[in-house]
C-alpha positions in Angstrom: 56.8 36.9 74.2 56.1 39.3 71.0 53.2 40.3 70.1 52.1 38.2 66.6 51.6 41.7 64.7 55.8 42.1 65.5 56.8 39.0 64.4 54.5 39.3 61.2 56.6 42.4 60.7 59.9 40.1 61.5 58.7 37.5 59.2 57.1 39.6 56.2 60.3 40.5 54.3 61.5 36.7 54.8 59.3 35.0 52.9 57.7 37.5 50.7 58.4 36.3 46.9 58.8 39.7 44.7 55.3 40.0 41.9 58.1 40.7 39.7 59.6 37.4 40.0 56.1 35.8 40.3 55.3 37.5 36.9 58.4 36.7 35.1 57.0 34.9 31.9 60.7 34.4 30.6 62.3 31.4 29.0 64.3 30.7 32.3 62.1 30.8 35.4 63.1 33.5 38.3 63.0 30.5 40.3 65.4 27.8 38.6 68.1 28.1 41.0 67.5 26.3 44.0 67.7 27.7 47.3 66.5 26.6 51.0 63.0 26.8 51.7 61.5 29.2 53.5 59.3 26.7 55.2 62.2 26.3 57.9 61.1 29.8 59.5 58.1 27.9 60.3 60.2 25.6 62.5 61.0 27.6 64.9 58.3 27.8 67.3 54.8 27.3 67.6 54.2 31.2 67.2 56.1 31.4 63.7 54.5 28.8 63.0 51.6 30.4 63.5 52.2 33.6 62.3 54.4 32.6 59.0 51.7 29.5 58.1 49.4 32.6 56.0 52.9 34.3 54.5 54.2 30.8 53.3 51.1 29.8 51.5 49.9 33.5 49.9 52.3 33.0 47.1 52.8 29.3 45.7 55.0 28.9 42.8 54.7 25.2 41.6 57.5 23.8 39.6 57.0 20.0 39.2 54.5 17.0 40.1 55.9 16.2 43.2 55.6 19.4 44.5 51.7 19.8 43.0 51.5 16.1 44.5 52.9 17.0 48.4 50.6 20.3 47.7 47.3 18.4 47.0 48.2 15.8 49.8 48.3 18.9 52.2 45.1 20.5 50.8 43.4 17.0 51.5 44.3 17.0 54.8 43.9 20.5 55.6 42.0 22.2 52.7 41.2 25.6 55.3 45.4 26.3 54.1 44.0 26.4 50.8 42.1 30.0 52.2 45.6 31.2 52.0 46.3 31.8 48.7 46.4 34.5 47.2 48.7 33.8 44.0 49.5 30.5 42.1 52.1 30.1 39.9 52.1 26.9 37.9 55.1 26.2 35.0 53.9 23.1 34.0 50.7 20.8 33.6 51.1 18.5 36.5 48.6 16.0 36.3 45.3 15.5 38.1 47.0 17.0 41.5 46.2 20.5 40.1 42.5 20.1 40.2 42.4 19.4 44.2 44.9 22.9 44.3 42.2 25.1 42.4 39.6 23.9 44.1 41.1 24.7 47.3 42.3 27.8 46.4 39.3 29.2 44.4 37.4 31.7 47.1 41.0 33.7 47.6 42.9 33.0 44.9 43.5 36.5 42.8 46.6 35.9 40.5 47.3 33.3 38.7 50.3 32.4 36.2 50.1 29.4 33.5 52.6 28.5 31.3 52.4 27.0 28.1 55.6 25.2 27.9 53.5 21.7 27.7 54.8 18.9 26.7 53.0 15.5 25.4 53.6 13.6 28.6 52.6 16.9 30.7 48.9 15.7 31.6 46.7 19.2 31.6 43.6 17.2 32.9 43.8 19.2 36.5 44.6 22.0 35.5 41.5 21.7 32.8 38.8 20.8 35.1 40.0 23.5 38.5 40.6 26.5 36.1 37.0 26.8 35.8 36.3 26.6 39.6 38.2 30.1 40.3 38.0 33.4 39.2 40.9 35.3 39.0 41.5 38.9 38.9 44.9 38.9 36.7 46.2 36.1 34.6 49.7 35.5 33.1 50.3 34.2 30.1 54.3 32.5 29.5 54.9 30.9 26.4 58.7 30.6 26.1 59.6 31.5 22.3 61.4 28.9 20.5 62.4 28.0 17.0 59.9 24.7 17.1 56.4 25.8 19.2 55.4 23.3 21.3 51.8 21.8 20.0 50.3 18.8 21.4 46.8 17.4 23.0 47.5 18.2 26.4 48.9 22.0 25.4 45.4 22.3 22.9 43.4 20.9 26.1 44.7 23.7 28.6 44.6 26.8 26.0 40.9 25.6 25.2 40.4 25.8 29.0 41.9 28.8 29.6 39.9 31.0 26.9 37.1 29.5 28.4 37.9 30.6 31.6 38.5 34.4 29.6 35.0 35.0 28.7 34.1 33.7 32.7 36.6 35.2 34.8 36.3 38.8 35.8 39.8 39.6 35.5 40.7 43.1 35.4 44.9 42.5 34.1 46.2 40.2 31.6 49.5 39.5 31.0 50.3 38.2 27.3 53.9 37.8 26.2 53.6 37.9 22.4 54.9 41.0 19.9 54.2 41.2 16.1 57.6 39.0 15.5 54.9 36.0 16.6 52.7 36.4 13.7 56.2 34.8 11.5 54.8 31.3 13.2 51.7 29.9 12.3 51.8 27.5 15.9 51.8 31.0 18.1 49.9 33.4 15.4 46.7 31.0 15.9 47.4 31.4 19.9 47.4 35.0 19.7 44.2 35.5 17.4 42.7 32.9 19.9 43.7 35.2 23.2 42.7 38.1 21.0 39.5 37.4 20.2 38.0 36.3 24.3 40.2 39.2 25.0 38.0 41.0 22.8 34.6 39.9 24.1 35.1 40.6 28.2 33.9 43.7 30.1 35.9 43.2 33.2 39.7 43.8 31.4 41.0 47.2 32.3 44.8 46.6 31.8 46.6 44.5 29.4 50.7 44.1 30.0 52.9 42.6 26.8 56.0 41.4 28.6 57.8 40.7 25.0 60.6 43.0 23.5 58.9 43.9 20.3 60.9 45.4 17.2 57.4 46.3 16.3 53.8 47.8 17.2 51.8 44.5 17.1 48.7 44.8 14.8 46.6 42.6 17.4 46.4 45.4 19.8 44.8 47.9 17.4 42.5 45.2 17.7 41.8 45.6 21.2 42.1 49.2 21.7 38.3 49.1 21.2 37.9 47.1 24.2 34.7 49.4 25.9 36.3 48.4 29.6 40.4 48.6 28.6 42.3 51.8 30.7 45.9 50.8 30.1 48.2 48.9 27.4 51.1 48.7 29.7 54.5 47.7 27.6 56.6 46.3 30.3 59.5 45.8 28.1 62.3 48.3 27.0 60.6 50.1 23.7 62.9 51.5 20.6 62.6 54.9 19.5 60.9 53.6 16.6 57.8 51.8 18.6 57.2 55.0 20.1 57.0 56.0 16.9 54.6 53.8 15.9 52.9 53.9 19.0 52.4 57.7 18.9 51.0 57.8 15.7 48.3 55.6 16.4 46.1 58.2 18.5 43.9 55.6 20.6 46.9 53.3 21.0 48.8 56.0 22.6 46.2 57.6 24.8 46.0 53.7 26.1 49.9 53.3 26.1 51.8 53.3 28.7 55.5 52.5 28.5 58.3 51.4 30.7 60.5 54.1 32.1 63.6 53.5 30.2 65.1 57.1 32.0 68.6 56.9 33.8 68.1 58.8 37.1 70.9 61.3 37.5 73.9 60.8 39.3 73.8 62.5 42.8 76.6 64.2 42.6 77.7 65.7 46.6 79.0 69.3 45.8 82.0 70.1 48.6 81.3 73.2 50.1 84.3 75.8 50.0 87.3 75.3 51.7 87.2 78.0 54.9 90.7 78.2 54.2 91.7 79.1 50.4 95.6 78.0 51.8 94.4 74.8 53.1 97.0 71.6 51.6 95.6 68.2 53.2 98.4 66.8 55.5 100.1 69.8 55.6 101.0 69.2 59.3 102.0 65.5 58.7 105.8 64.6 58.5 106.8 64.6 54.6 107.1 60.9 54.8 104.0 60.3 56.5 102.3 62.1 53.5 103.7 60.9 51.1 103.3 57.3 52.4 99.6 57.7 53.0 99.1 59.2 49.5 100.9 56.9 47.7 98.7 54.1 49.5 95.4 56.3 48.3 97.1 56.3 44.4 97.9 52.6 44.3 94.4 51.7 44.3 93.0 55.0 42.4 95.1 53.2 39.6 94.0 50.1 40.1 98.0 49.1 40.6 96.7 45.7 41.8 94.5 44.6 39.1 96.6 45.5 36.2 99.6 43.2 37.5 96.8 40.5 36.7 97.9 38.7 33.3 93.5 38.6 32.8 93.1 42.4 33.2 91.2 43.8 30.2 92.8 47.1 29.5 90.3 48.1 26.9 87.0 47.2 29.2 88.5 49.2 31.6 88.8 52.3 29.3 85.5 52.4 28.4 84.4 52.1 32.1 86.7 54.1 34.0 88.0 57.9 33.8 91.9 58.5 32.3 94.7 57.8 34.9 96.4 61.1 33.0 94.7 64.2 34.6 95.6 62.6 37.9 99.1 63.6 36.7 98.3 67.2 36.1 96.9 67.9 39.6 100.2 69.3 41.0 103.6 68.2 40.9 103.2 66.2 44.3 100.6 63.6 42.6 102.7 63.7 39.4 106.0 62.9 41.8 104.3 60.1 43.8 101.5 58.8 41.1 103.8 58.2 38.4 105.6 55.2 39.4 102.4 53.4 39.4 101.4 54.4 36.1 104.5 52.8 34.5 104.0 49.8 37.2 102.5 47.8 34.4 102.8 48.2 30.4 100.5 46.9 28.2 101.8 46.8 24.6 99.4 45.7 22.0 101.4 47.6 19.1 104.3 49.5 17.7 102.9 52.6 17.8 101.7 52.6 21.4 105.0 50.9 22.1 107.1 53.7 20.2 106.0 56.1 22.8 106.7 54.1 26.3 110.2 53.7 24.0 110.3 57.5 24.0 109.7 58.3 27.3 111.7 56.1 28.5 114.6 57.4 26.5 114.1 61.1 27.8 113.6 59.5 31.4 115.6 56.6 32.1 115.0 56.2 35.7 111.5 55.0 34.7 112.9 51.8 33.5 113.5 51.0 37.5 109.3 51.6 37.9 108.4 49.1 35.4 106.7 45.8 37.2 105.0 43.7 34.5 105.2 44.0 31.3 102.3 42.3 28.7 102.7 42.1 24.8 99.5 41.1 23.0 100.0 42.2 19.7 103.2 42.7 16.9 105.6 45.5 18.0 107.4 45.7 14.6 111.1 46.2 14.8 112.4 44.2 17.8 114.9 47.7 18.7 111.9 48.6 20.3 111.6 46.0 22.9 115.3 45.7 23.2 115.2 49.5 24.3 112.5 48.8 27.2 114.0 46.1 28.3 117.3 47.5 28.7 116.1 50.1 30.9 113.6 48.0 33.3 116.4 46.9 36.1 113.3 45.7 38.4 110.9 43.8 36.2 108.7 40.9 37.8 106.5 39.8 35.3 107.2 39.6 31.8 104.4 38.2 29.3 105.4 37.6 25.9 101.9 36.7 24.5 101.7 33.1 25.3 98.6 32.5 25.1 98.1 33.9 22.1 101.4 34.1 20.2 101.4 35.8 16.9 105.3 36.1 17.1 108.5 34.5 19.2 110.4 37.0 21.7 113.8 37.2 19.9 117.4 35.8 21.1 118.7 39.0 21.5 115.4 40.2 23.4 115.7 37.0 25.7 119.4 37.2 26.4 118.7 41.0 27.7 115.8 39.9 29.7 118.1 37.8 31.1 120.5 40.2 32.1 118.6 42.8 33.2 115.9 41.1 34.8 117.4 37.2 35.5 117.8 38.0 39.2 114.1 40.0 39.8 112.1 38.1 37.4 109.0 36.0 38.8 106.9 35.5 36.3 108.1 34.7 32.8 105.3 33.8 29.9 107.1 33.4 26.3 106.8 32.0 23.1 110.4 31.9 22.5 112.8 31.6 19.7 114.6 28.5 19.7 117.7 29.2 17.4 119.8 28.1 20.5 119.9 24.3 22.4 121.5 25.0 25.4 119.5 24.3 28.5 121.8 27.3 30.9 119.4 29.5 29.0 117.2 29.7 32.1 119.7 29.4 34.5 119.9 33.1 34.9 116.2 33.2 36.0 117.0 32.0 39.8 114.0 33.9 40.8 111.3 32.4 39.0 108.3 31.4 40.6 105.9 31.2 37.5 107.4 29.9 34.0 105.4 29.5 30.5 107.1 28.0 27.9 105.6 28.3 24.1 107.0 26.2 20.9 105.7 25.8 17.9 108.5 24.3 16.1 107.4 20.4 15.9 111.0 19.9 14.6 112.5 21.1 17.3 114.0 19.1 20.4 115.8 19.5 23.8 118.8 18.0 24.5 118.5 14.7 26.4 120.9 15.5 29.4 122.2 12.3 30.7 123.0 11.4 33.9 126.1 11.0 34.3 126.6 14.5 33.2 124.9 16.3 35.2 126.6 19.4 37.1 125.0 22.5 39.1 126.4 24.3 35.8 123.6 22.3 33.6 121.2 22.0 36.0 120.1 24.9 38.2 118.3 24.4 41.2 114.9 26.7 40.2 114.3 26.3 44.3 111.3 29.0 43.3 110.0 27.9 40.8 105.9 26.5 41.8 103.9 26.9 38.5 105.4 25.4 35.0 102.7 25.8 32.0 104.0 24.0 28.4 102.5 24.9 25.7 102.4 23.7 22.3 105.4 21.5 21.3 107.5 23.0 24.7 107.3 19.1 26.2 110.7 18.7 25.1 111.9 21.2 27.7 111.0 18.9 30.5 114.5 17.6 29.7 115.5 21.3 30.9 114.3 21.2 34.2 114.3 16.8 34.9 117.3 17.1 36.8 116.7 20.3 38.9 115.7 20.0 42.3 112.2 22.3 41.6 111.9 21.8 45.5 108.6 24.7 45.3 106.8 23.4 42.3 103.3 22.2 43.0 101.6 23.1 39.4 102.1 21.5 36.0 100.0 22.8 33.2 100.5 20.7 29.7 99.1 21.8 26.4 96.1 21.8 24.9 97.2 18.5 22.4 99.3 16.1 23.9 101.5 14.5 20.9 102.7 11.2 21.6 105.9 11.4 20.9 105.9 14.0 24.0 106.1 10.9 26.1 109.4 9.9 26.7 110.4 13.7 28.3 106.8 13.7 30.2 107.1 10.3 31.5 111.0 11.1 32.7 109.7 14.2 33.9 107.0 13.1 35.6 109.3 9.7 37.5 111.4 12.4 39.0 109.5 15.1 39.8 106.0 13.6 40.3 105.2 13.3 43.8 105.8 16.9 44.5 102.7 17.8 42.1 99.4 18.9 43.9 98.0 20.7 40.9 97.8 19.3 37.0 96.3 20.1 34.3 96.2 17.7 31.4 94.0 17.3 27.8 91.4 15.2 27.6 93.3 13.7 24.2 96.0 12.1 26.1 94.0 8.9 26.2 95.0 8.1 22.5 98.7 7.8 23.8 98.7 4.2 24.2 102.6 4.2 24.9 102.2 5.7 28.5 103.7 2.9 30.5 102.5 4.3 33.9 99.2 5.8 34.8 99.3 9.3 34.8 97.6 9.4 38.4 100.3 7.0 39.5 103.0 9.1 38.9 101.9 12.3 41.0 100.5 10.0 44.2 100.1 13.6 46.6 97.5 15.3 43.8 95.0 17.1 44.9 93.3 18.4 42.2 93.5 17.4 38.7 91.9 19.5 35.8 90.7 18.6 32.3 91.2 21.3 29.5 88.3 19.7 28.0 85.9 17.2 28.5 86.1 14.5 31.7 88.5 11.7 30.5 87.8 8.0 31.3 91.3 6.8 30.5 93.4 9.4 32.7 90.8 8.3 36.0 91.5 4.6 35.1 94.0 3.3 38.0 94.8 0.2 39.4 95.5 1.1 43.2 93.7 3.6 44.5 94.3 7.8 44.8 94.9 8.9 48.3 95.0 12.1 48.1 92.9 13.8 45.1 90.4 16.2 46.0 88.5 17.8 43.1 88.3 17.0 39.5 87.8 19.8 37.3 86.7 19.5 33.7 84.2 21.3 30.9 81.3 18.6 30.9 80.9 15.0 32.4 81.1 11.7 29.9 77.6 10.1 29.6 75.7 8.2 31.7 76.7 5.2 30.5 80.3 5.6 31.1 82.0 5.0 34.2 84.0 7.8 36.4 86.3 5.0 38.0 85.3 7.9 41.4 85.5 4.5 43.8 89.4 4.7 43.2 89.5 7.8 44.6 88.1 7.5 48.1 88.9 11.3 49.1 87.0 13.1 46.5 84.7 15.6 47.4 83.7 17.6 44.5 83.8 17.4 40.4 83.7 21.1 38.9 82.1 21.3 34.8 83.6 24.6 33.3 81.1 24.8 30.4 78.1 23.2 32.0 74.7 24.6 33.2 72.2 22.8 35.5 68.5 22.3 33.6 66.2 24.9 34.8 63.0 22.7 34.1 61.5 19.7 35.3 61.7 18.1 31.8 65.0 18.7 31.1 65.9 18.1 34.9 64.6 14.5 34.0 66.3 13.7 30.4 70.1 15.1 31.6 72.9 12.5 32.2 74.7 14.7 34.2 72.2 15.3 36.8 71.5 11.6 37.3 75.1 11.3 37.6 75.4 14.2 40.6 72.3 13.0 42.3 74.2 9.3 42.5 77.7 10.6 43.1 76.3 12.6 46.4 74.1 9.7 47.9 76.6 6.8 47.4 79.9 8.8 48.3 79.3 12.5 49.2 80.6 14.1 45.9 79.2 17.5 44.7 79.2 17.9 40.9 79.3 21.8 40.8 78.7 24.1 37.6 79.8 26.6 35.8 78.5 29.3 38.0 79.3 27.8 40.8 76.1 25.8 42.0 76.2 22.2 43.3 73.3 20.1 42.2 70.8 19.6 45.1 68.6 16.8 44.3 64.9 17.9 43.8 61.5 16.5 45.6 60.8 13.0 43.9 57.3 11.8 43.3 56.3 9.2 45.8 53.9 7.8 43.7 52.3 7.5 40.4 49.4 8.5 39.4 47.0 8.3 36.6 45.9 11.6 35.3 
């Protein structure tokens, strides 16, 4: 058995809450995100229970009436737990259960944090009659800034209360989280002359902390820098050079002042002691392969080989964050031997100019053509010799990127045909907007390799060929065996007639465009009949919906799906099936359709999880209460196990409910 003074030490960093976080007066509280209680260490045994029963209850944050209601139950029962606390932090008003909390907790309680984010149904009355019971040694002050301040009854009830409680309370720190911006609104320039002036009368007050980020020296401390007891103005915000400047010329207000540390500590830098050896070459002794193995393993992440083959890296980000890959060139003609295939591993051509000299160097050195990985075009490289002449020299290319995505111009026929040429048999990645001057479908033929394809057309006039049947030959229609991931974008749904008759015996992803035109249907639908039930990935628009002329289902045509994704919003009309989906997994989309529409989830009885792209859970009780979407997730879980995760990656876990009502 330990002793209780070791498991106090066990249990101590466990459920200790930060006095930042307890402090934090910003718009989103420190404790929004949910995580598991720390009231499970007290589970354990009898001793933690013992022991961990003072740490669980010295710091209380209080987030919503049912928790203030379990709280004031507990108190009832067993006020001598009220002994325990130390600091209260309440974000709302929470109804009568509040007084029974102060009451408890007045003879130990030493911090305490109100918000004034009050709304009219947020009864104060608790709050308004225990406030007066205690006597706390620091209050904090949040009123979240907003372009409308809150002002109502129940908000005027608590901030009478509370200066009240000022001119009482022999608190020593106050926290206020106004700068001289707030004077603009008449709703928070009243609350800060009223905090100002029963700031003004007290004789306890040594320190006085503005949390705000202030453009400004605010007037109202002037004020208060004549405050007989007042040691300290601490700014606990990031100040400007110019508030310093402001501040310093003020001479009381900067013998009070004291401001945050804004100074970057320097970088330990370890200084490598002298080589005993002035002769010394690492891995001298090793075999020359060995070496050069081990250091071209050491180079290939050095220069991030890896991450630039990524279609998403961001070349200027990383430019401003990380050192040249140049002077790792210059060290000796070893690393310039063995590090210079990677550097050309991946080109990133944004314009002609940049573009003109990878043209050059590869024109004095031709052998590094055979280096080149992936190539990614995101900008206009004028004359189209110039991609013609890096094309022609990369013999192993396995990525070429065209700017798809974000097309400003079409990859020539002549550029295309070379591709093809050099690159048809290494190619496995292809993403093109592409010139469409030609209308056979053998244009891809030569890409036997391909295991990712992007088509882009923005030529509505433009169409496939409709192969028939009867004509089709292995000449016509490659097999594309490879080939897992086909994107379309724009008006490229006409090439489904390309690959309709190919075996695609690998592909598992279908991507369609952002706008689905309707007269698309006929090539999707004959696409889709044929090639359907290999699909376990699709991504479709929300728009699709208004194509009336879809005789199938969409859902009905790819039965082994596992995931389908929305580019935007959830869509009522692609979910709508007769028999139900086997196989479908997760449902991704940007937000959720409202509460009064149904998500048809009973057809799909092996659904575990709905993701929302561009959606954030509420981080207060209010807004917890008046959002669709987490009414939605709190039904979806308790009547069929579904998690409705956000866009960071957080499921919704249903909060403590009220078990009863109460009149305030």
């Amino acid at each position: 058995m330990l002793p209780d003074e070791i498991i106090l030490e066990i249990l101590s960093p466990a459920l200790k809450v930060p006095d930042k976080a307890f402090s934090d007066s910003s718009s989103i509280s420190p404790f929004a995100t949910y995580c598991a209680s720390s009231s499970v260490f007290l589970l354990v045994c009898k001793d933690w229970l013992r022991v961990a029963t003072p740490l669980l209850y010295k710091v209380v944050v209080l987030r919503s009436k049912a928790q203030a209601n379990v709280l004031e139950e507990v108190l009832r029962v067993n006020p001598q737990l009220g002994q325990f606390i130390k600091k209260l932090r309440v974000e709302g008003g929470y109804g009568a259960a509040m007084q029974t909390i102060l009451e408890a907790a007045a003879s130990s309680l030493q911090d305490i944090f109100l918000s004034l984010a009050i709304r009219s149904s947020d009864s104060t009355v608790g709050l308004c009659k225990g406030l007066p019971r205690i006597n706390p040694k620091r209050v904090i002050i949040s009123d979240p800034r907003t372009q409308n301040p809150l002002k109502n009854k129940n908000l005027d009830s608590l901030l009478k209360a509370i200066y009240c409680g000022l001119q009482t309370w022999d608190i020593q720190t106050i926290n206020l989280p106004y700068g001289q911006e707030d004077g603009a609104s008449s709703v928070r320039a009243n609350r800060v002359e009223g905090f100002v002036k029963v700031i003004a009368q007290s004789t306890s007050i040594h320190t006085i902390q503005l949390s705000a980020l202030l453009e400004d020296a605010p007037h109202f401390v002037r004020r208060l820098t004549k405050l007989p007891s007042l040691e300290t103005i601490d700014f606990t915000a990031n100040l400007n050079d110019g508030v310093k400047s402001l501040i310093d010329a003020v001479p009381e207000l900067k013998a009070l002042a004291h401001l945050e540390d804004q100074s970057v500590p320097a970088k330990f830098d370890v200084e490598a002691a002298a080589s005993l050896n002035p002769n010394f070459v690492p891995l001298s002794s090793a075999l020359e392969a060995t070496r050069n193995a081990i250091w071209c393993r050491i180079f290939f992440f050095v220069l991030d080989v890896e991450e630039r083959r990524n279609p998403s890296f961001d070349n200027r980000f990383t430019r401003k964050k990380k050192p040249s890959r140049v002077p790792i060139l210059c060290v000796s003609k070893l690393f310039n031997q063995l590090a210079l295939p990677y550097v050309y591993d991946s080109l990133r051509l944004c314009s002609s100019s940049r573009t003109q000299l990878v043209v050059d160097q590869l024109q004095q050195r031709k052998y590094l053509g055979s280096w080149i990985h992936s190539i990614f075009v995101s900008g206009y490289l004028g004359d189209s010799a110039h991609m013609i002449a890096i094309l022609s020299q990369a013999t192993n290319l396995r990525f070429f990127d065209y700017g798809a995505f974000n097309p400003a111009y079409a990859l020539p026929m002549n550029a295309f045909n070379l591709l093809a040429k050099m690159a048809g048999a290494s190619l496995i990645g292809l993403e093109a907007k592409l010139d469409f001057s030609f209308s056979s479908p053998d244009i891809f033929k030569a890409f036997s390799q391909l295991h990712i394809l992007a088509i882009h057309i923005d030529n509505p006039e433009y169409r496939f060929p409709t192969i028939a049947t009867s004509s089709m030959d292995t000449a016509l229609t490659p097999s594309h065996d490879l080939l897992h991931t086909l994107h379309i974008i724009g008006w490229a749904m006409f090439s489904l007639n390309v690959f309709k008759y190919s075996s695609l015996a690998s592909l598992h992803t279908l991507i369609l465009p952002l706008i689905f035109h309707e007269h698309c249907m006929d090539p999707f639908i004959a696409f889709m009949r044929i090639h359907g039930a290999r699909l376990r990935h699709l991504v479709v628009p929300s728009d699709m919906e208004r194509c009336e002329s879809m005789p199938t289902p969409m859902l009905e045509l790819c039965p082994n799906l596992i995931d389908l994704r929305f580019h935007e919003d959830y869509s009522i009309a692609h979910t709508t099936i007769k028999t139900p989906h086997a196989s479908l997994i997760k449902i991704i989309a940007a937000t959720l359709p409202p509460k009064t529409s149904r998500l048809n989830v009973e057809m799909f009885p092996s659904l575990q999880q709905i993701e929302l792209k561009r959606f954030g859970w509420p981080t207060n009780e209010y807004d917890i209460k008046n959002c669709g979407s987490v009414a939605i997730a709190e039904a979806l879980l308790a009547e069929r196990g579904i998690k409705v995760i956000d866009s960071a990656g957080k499921d919704w876990v249903p909060r403590l409910k009220k078990k009863r009502a109460r009149k305030p």
